[in-house]
C-alpha positions as CSV (number, residue, x, y, z in Angstrom):
1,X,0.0,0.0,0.0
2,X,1.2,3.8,-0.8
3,X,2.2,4.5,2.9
4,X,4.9,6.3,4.8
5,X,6.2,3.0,6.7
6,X,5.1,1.6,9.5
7,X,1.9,3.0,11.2
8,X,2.1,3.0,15.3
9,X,-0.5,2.5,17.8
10,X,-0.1,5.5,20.4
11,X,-0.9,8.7,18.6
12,X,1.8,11.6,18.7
13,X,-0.4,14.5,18.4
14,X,-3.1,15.3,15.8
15,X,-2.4,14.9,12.3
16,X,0.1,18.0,10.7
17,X,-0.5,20.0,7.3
18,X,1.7,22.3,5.4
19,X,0.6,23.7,2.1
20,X,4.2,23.4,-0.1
21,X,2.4,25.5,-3.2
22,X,1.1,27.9,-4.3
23,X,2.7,30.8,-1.7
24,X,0.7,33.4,-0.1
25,X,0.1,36.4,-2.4
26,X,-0.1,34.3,-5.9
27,X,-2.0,35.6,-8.6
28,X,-4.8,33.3,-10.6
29,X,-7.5,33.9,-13.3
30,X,-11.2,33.5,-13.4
31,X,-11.4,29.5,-14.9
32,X,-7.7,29.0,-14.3
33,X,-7.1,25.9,-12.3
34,X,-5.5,26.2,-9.0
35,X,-3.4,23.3,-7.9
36,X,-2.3,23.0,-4.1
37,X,0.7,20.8,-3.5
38,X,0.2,19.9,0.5
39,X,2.2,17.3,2.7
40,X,0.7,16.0,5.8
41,X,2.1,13.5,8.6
42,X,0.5,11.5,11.5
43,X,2.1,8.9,13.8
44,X,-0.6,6.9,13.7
45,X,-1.9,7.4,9.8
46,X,-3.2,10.5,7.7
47,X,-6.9,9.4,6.3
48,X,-7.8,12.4,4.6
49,X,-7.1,16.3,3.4
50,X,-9.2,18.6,2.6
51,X,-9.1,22.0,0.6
52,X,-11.4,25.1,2.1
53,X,-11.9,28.2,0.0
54,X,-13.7,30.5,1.8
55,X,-14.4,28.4,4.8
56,X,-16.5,26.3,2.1
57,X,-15.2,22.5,1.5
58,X,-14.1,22.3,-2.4
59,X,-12.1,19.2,-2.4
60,X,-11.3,15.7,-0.5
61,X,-8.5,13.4,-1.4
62,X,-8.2,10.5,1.1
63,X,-5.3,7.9,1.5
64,X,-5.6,4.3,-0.9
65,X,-4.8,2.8,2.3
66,X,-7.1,2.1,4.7
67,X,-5.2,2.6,7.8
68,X,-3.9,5.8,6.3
69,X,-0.8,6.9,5.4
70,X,2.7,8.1,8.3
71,X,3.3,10.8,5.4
72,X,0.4,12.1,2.9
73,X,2.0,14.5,-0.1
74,X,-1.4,15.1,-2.2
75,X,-2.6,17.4,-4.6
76,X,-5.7,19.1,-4.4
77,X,-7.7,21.1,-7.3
78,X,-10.1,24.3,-7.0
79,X,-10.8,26.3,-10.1
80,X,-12.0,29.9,-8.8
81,X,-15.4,31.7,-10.2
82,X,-16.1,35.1,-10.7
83,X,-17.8,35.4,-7.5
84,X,-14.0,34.5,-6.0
85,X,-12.8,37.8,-7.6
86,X,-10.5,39.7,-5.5
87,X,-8.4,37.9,-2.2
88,X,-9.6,34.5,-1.3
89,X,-8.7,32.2,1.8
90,X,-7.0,28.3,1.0
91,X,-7.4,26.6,3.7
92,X,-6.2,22.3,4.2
93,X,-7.0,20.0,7.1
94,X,-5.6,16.7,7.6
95,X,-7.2,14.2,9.7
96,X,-7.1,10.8,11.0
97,X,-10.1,9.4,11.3
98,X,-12.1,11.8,13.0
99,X,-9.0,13.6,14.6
100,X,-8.1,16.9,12.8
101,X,-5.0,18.9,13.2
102,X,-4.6,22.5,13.0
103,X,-5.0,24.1,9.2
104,X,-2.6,25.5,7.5
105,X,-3.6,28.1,5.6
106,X,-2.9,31.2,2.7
107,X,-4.3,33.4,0.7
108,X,-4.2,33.9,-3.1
109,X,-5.7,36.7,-5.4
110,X,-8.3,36.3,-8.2
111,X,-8.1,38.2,-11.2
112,X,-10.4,38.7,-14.0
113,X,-8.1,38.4,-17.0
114,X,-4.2,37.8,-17.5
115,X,-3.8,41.0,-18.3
116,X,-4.5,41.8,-14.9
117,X,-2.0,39.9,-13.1
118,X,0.6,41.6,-11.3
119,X,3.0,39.2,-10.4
120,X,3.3,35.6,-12.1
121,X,3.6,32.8,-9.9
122,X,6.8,31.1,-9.8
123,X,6.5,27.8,-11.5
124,X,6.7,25.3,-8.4
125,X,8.8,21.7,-8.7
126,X,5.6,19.8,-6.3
127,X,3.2,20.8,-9.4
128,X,3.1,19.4,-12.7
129,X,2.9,21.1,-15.8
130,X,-0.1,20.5,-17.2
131,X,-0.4,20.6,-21.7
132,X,-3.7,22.5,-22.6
133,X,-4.4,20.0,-25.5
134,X,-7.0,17.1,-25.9
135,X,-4.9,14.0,-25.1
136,X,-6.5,12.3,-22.3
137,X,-4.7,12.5,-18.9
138,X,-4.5,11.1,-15.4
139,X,-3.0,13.6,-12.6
140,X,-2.2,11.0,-9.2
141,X,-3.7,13.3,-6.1
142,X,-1.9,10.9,-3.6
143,X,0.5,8.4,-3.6
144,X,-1.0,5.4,-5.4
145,X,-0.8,1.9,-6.3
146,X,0.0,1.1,-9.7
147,X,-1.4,-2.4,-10.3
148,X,-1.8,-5.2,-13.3
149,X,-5.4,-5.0,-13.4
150,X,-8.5,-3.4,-12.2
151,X,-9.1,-4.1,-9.0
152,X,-7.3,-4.1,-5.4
153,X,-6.9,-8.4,-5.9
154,X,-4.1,-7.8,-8.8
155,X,-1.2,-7.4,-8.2
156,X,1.3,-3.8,-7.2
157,X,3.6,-2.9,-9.9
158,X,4.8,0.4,-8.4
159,X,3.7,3.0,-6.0
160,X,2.9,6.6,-7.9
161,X,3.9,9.3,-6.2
162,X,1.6,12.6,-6.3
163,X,1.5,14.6,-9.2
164,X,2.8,12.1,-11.6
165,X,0.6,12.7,-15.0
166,X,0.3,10.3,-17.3
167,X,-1.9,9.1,-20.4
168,X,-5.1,7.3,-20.2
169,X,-4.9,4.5,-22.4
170,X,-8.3,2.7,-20.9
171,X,-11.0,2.4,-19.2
172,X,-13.3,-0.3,-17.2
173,X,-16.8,-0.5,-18.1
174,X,-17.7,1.3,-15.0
175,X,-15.4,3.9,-15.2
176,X,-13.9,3.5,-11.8
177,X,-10.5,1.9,-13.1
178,X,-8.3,3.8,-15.2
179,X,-5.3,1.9,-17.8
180,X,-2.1,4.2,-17.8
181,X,0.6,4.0,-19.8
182,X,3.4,5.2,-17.1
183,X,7.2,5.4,-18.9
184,X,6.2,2.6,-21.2
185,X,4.1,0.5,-18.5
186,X,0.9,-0.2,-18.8
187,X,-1.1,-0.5,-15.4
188,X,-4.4,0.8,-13.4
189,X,-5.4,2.8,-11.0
190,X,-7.9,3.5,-9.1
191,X,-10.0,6.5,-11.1
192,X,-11.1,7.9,-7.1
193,X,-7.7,9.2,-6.8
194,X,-7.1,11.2,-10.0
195,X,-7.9,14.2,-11.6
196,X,-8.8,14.0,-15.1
197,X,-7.4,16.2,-18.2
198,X,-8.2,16.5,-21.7
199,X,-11.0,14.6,-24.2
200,X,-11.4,11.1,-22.4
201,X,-14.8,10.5,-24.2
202,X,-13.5,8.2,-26.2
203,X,-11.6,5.8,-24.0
204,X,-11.9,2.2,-25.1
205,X,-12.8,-0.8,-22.8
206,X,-9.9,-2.7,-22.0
207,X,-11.0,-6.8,-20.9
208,X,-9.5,-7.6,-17.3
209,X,-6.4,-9.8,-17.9
């Protein structure tokens, strides 16, 4: 399972949450996805983080693993509306179970065209770049098994690490299992713990092996 090593029994504190990216005082457009690199830890495990804008929940990205994860790096999406126009609050919590830690929290700005951007965002090494082009995509929001076949029963070829992006090549007939070619692999994943990109309309149907 994607986890960071051994899980303990006696907890160490409640669960801790950093936001790596973006920094406090970025810029972003009306429709322009904002991504939000964050790193949690617990001694015990890290369940689940969540993204606040405003005080309101936008996004949840929980562990693969059950007992959740020593160290959580995830990637959490929010793409501001014109009613976020101006300075706007990002806010993550990490919990463990129903433990929650203390936020962590900044504040970006909301503009209503590129033109009206001050200063550009430096371009972050915990964020991928992502191509604005039709080729279906798969960005990993956590740490993520990489298995042989569509379900938790086959078997792990790698772990992903968070923001890896990577072309869909398939699909399950429900839609909840993604095929990825990954540096000339082809695996699944789970499709609960990625954020899709591009035209994925067309995905064939791939048979289970």
């Amino acid at each position: 399972m994607p986890d960071g090593g051994a899980a303990t029994n006696t907890p160490d504190g409640p669960p801790i949450v950093i936001i790596n990216s973006p920094s406090d005082g970025d810029e972003f457009v009306v429709g322009e996805e904002i991504l939000v690199s964050v790193e949690a830890s617990d001694s015990i495990g890290v369940n689940r983080v969540q993204l606040f804008v405003d005080n309101q929940i936008v996004r949840t990205v929980s562990s693969e693993s059950l007992q959740g994860d020593l160290s959580m790096q995830a990637i959490l999406n929010y793409v501001p509306q014109a009613a976020d126009l101006g300075s706007i609050a990002l806010r993550v919590l990490a919990y463990r179970d129903t433990v929650v830690g203390a936020a962590d929290e900044i504040s970006v700005v909301v503009r209503q065209s590129p033109a009206d951007i001050v200063a550009t965002p430096a371009n972050s090494s915990n964020l991928p770049f992502i191509p604005d082009d039709d080729i279906c995509r798969a960005l990993v929001n956590v740490g993520l098994n990489f298995r042989t076949g569509p379900s938790t029963g086959y078997a792990i070829i790698t772990v992903l690490d968070s923001g890896t992006l990577t072309p869909i090549t398939g699909r399950n007939s429900a839609n909840t299992w993604w095929q990825l070619d990954v540096n000339g692999r082809s695996g699944w994943v789970s499709a609960d713990f990625t954020t899709e990109y591009g035209d994925c309309a067309e995905l064939p149907i791939i048979a289970e092996p």
